[in-house]
Structure formats: structure tokens, C-alpha cells
RODO-2510 file (C-alpha; in nm, 4 decimals, decimal comma):
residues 46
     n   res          X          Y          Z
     1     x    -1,0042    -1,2676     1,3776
     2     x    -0,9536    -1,2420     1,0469
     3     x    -0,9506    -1,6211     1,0007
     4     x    -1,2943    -1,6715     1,1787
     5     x    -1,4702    -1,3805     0,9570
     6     x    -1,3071    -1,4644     0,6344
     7     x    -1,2009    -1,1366     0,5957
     8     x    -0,8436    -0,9555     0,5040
     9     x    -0,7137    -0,6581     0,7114
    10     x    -0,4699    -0,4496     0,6043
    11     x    -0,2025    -0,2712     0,8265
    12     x    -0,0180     0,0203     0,7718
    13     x     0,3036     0,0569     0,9870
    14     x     0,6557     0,1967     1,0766
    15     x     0,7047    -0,0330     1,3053
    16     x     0,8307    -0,3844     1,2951
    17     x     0,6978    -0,4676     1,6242
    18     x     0,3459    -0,4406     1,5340
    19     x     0,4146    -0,5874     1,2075
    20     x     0,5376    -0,8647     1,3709
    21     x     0,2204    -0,9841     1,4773
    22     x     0,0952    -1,0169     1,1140
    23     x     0,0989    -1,3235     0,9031
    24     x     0,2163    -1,1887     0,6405
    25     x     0,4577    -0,8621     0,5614
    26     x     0,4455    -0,6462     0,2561
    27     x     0,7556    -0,4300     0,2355
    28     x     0,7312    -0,1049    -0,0350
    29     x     0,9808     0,0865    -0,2128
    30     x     0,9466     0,3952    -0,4382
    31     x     0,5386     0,3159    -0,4019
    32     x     0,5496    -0,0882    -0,5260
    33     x     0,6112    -0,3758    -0,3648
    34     x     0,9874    -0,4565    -0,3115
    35     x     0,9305    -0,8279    -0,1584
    36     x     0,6946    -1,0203     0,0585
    37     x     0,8041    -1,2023     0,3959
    38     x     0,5400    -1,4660     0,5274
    39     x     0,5854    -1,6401     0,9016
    40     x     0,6914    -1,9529     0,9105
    41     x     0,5420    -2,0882     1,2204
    42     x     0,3339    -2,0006     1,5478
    43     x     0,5581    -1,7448     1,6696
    44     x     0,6124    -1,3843     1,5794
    45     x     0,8614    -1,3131     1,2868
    46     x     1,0929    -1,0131     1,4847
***
């Protein structure tokens, strides 16, 4: 979806299942970013 609008969404979860749907995963420490992990190919990243 976000693709076809051009748009970014942004995802707030506890969860790594849902965040394994996302393209891209932000992981936060102490209220900054600690490190990014992107997906490599078509499949989900868990």
C-alpha cells in the first residue's frame, strides 16, 4: 500500500510478529534509535 500511494506508515509495536511484516525495523533504546534491521528478500524477517 504504501508503495502504490507513495506514502510512509509508521508502526508502533511489542510484537515481532507484526513487525515482521514491515520492510523495515527500527529498534529503540533509552528513547533513540539503537539500530535498524531492513528485509532482505520477499519473505518475512521472523
Amino acid at each position: 500500500m504504501n508503495r502504490e500511494l507513495g506514502a510512509t506508515i509508521r508502526m508502533a509495536a511489542h510484537d515481532a510478529y507484526s513487525a515482521g511484516y514491515c520492510k523495515r525495523i527500527l529498534f529503540l533504546a533509552d528513547r533513540e534509535y539503537a539500530f535498524p534491521v531492513k528485509r532482505r528478500g520477499k519473505g518475512k524477517i521472523m
